[in-house]
N, C-alpha and C positions, 0 to 999 in steps of 0.2 A: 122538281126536286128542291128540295129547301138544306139550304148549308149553314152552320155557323159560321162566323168571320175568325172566330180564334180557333177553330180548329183546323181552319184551311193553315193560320199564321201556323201552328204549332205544328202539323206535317213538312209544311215547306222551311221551317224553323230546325226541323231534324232530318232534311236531308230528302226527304221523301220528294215524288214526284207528282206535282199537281196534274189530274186531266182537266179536257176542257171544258168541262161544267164550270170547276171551281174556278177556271180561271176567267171565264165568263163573268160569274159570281163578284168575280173580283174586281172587274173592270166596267161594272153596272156601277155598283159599290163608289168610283171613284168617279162615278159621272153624277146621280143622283144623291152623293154625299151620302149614303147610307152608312159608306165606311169612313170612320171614322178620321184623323189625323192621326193617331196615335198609329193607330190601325193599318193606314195605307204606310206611314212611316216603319211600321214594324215590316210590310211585307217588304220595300224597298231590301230593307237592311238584310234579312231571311236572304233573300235573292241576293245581294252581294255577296253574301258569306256562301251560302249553299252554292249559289248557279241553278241554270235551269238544260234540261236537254232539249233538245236540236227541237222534238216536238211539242215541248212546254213554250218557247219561244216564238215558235209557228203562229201556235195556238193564241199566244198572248198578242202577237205582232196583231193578227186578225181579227180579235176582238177589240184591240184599242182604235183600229181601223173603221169599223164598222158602229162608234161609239155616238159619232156625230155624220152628217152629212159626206156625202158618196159622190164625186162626180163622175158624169156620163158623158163622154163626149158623139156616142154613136148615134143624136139625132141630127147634129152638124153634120154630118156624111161627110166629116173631114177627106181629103185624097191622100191625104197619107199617114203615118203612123205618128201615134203620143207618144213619146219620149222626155226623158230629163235627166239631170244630174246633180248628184248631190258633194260636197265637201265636209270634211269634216273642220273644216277651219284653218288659216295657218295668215298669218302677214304679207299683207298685199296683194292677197286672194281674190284679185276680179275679174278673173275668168270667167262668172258667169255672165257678165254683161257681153261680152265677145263670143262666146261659145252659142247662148240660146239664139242668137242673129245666126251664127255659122248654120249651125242646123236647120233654122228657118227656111233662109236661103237654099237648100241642098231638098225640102221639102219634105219636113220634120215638121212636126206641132209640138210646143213644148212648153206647158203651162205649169211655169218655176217656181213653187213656193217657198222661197229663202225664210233667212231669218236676221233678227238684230247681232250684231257683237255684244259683248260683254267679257269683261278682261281686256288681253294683251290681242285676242283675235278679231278681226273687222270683220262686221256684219255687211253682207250683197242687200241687204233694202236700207241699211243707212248709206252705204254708196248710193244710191238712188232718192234717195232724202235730202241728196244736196242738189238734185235738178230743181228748180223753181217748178211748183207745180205740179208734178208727178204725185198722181196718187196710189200709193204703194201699198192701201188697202180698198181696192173697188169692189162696187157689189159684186156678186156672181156674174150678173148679166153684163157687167160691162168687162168682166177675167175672161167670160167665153167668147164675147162680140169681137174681143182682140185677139185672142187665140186664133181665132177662126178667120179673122182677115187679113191679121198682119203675119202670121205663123207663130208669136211667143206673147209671150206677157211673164214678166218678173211680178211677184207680188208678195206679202205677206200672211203669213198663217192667220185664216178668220177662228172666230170661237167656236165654229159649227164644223170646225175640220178636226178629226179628232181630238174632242176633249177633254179623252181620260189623257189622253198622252199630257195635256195640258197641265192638268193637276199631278199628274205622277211626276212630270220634270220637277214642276217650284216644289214639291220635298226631297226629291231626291237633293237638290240644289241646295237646301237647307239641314241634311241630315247626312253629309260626305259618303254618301251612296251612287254618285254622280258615275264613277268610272266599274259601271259591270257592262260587260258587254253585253248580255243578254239586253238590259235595262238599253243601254245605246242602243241594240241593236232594233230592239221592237219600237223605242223612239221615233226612230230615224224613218224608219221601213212602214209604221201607222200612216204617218202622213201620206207617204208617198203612192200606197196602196189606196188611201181614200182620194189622188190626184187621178185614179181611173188611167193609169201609164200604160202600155204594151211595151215599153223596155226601161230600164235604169242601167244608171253607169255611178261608179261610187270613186270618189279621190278623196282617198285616204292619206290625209298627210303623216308624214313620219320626220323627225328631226328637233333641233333646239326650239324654232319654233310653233311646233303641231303638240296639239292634243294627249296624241300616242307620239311619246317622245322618241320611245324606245321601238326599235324594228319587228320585235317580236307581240307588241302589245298591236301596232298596226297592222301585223301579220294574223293576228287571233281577231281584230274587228276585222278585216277586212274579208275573213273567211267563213266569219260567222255571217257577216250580213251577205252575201253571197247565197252561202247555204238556206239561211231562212228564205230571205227574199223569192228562190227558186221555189222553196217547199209552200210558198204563197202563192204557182205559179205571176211570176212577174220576172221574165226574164233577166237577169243584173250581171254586170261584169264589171271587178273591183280592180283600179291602178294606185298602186303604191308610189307615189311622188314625195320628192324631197321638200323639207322645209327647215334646210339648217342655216338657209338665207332667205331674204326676201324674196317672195315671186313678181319680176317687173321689178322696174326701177321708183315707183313713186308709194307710198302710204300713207294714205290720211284718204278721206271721203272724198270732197270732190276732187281733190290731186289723181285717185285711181281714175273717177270718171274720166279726166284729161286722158289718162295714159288709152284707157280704154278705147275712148274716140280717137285717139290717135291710131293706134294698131289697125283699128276695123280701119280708118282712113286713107292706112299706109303713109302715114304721116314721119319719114326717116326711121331708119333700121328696128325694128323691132327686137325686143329682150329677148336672146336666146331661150332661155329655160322657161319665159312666158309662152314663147309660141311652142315650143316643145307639146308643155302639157296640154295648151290648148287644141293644139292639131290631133294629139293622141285620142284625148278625150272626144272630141269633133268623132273621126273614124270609128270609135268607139259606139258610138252611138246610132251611125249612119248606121253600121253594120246589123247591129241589134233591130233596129229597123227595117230592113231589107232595102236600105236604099242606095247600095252597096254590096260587093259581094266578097270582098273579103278588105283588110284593113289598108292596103296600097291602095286600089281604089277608090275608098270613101277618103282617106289623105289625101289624095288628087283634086274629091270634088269636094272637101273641103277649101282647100288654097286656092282653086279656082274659084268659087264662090267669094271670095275674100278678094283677091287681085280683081275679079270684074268691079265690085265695090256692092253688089248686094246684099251680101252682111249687113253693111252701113247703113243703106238703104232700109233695111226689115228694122235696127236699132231707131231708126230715125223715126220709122213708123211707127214703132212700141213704142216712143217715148210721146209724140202727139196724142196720140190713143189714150193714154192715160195720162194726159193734161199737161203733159212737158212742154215744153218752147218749140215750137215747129220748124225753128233753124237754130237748135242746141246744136249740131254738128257742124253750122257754118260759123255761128257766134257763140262758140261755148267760151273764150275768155270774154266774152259781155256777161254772159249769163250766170257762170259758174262761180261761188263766192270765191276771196279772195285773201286772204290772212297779212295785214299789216304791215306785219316785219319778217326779210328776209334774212339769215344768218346763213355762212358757208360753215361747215364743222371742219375742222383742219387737221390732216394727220401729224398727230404729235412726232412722227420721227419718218425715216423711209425705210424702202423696204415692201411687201408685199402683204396684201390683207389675206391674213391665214384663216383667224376662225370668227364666225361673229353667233355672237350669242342671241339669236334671232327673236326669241321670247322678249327679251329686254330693249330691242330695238320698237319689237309692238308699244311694252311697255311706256316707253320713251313717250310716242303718239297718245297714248292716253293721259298721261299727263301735262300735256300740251293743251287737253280740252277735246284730243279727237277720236275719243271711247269713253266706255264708262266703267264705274267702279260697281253700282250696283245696278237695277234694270230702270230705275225712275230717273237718271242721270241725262240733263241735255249733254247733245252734242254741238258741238263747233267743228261746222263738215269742212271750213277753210283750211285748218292747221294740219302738218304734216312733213313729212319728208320726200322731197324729189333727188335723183339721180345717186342714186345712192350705189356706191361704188360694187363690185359682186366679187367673191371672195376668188383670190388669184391676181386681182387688179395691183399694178405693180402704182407705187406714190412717194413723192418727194415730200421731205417736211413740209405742213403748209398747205400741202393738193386739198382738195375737198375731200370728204370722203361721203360727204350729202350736204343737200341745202335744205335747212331748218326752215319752216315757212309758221310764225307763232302771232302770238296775239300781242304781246308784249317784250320787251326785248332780255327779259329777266329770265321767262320763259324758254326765249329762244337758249342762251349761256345754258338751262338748265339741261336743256336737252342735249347739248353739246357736249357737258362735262359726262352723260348721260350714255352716250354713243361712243366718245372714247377708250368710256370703260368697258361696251359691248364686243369691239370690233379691236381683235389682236391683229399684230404687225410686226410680220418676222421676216430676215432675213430670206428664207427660205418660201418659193411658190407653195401652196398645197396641193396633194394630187386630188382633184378632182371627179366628185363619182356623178353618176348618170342621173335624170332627175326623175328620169323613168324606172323607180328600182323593184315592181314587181308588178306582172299582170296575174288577175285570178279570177277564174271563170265556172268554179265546181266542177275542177277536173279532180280525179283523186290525190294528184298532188299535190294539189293547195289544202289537203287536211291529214292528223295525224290524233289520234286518241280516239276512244271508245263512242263517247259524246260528239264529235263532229267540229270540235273545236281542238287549232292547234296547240 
């Protein structure tokens, strides 16, 4: 059947509902350039303003899927199940370097396609851009050989892994169409359906510094990619986590790698609300997998997988695998670059840190040198902030409330004056909420409205 491209625009322009012909149509269109920029810009825009229902999203997720190459993992006869996890972003986010080990370990296969930062949020493959060596885009043969021997490999989106998704992101990026959910949702959920999965788990941050800033916007993604993701059969269950502080104590590229190999190492006490999410997520995934039979138990064999040390071990091994230092985990401060100059930021009075404006804390690090402003922007993966105090932490004029790690000492002042203004300091503790603030699994309670969307 043959379609025009303005009158699919002009239907879904007035509210109408695309099937999936036209939206096939449409996502040829954005791979063979047939459609135009104008054109692919106008449907972004339609689709923000309109929405799409629960089946139009399906429909879309699966055709951006299926746009470019498909992986199979069932000639491996892997022994256990594909699995993975997705974030939607948030400061100090490097749970996935710790998590895809955890699962490994527990006998998960879990081939991770991250992506870069951009803005105030760090990207999990420029965390890994600061191991000497790692290659964070290997061919196919060398993502499965690792998958399949070591149990994970972390890697980057190739150009043959959904395309259209490709080109529909850089306009939406350029045409403030960036936040519909639908548009997120089929984003997210392309890829992951062309990574050939048998389960997903999704952390949705919520807070000053996530994405969805507001509880109800992470409560409408987090339900929608659910919903779809199942209507793709690909089993998925979404945890709502905080980010109105940093996750972990350190930010910047290879400062998280530190923290990371430290945790997997059990290297002194680990950050409460890091291992939180992590463990949750871990169980979360066992369980989707069947390696595990309900969420106590796969929490068991995750910390047990962790305290023997074979997390470490699967990390150590994904990182030789794709060309890391073969005793990054013994000599990772040989290894791991280094940032010049150390500054301490000093709490301007005492008193207890109340709220910190977690966005601007990102922010801070990028202007350091360790993000970027637009997508052609080097990184400087040395620069960063370590032990950065968590909000509740009680401080005397002077205490630290993080140590500035910069390139130059101007830099360092900068960040400082920087973090002051982030990080309020009141008399008074804050109360404290859970970091775990919602699970959802497409039960009917996780939805409300006609469309399937809260």
């Amino acid at each position: 059947m043959s379609f025009l491209p303005q009158e699919i625009l002009r239907k879904k322009r007035d509210g109408a509902a695309l099937d999936a012909g036209e939206i096939d149509f449409v996502v040829r269109g954005l791979v063979d350039r047939s459609l135009s920029e104008g054109q692919a810009a106008a449907f972004a825009m339609a689709v923000f303003f309109r929405g799409m229902s629960m089946a139009e999203t399906v429909a879309l997720t699966r055709a951006m899927a299926r746009s470019g190459r498909t992986l199979d993992w069932r000639d491996l006869a892997l022994p256990g199940p594909v699995l993975d996890k997705h974030s939607t972003g948030g400061v100090g986010d490097k749970v996935s370097l710790m998590l895809a080990p955890i699962v490994a370990a527990c006998g998960g296969f879990v081939p991770m396609v991250s992506g870069r930062g951009l803005g105030h949020t760090g990207g999990t493959l420029d965390k890994l851009d600061a191991i000497p060596g790692y290659v964070s885009t290997p061919d196919a043969a060398r993502f499965r050989r690792t998958v399949g021997e070591v149990g994970c490999a972390i890697i980057g989106q190739t150009d043959d892994i959904a395309p259209a998704d490709r080109r529909l992101y850089a306009i939406r990026d350029v045409t403030a169409t960036v936040e519909s959910i639908p548009l997120i949702t089929a984003s997210i959920l392309s890829k992951k359906l062309a990574a050939g999965l048998e389960g997903l788990v999704m952390d949705v941050k919520t807070g000053s510094g996530a994405f969805a800033a507001e509880p109800t916007m992470a409560r409408a993604l987090a339900a929608a990619i659910v919903s779809v993701a199942r209507g793709a059969n690909l089993p998925t269950v979404a945890l709502i986590t905080d980010m109105d502080q940093a996750l972990g104590r350190n930010v910047g590229n290879a400062l998280e790698v530190v923290e990371a190999i430290d945790y997997l190492a059990g290297a002194g006490p680990r950050e409460a609300r890091l291992h939180e999410v992590t463990m949750a997520l871990a169980a979360e995934m066992l369980v989707l997998g069947r390696l595990a039979p309900d969420a106590a138990a796969a929490r068991a064999k995750a910390e047990a997988a962790l305290a023997a040390g074979r997390a470490l071990e699967v990390f150590a091994r994904m990182v030789a695998a794709l060309g890391g230092p073969k005793d990054l985990v013994e000599r990772r401060s040989a290894h791991l670059p280094k940032a010049p100059v150390t500054l301490a930021c000093p709490a301007p009075k005492a008193g207890h840190v109340a709220t910190i404006e977690t966005r601007a804390v990102g922010v801070s690090v990028l202007a350091l040198g360790g993000g970027r402003r637009k997508a052609s922007d080097a990184i400087d993966p040395s620069v960063g902030l370590t032990d950065i105090l968590p909000l509740g932490a009680r401080v005397d004029r002077g205490d630290p409330l993080a140590l500035v790690h910069a390139r130059s000492e101007s830099d360092a002042r900068a960040a400082i004056t920087a973090l002051q203004a982030a990080i309020a300091i009141e008399d008074k503790a804050p109360k404290l909420g859970a970091v775990i603030r919602a699970r959802m699994d497409g039960s009917p309670r996780d939805f409300v409205g006609e469309d399937g969307y809260p």
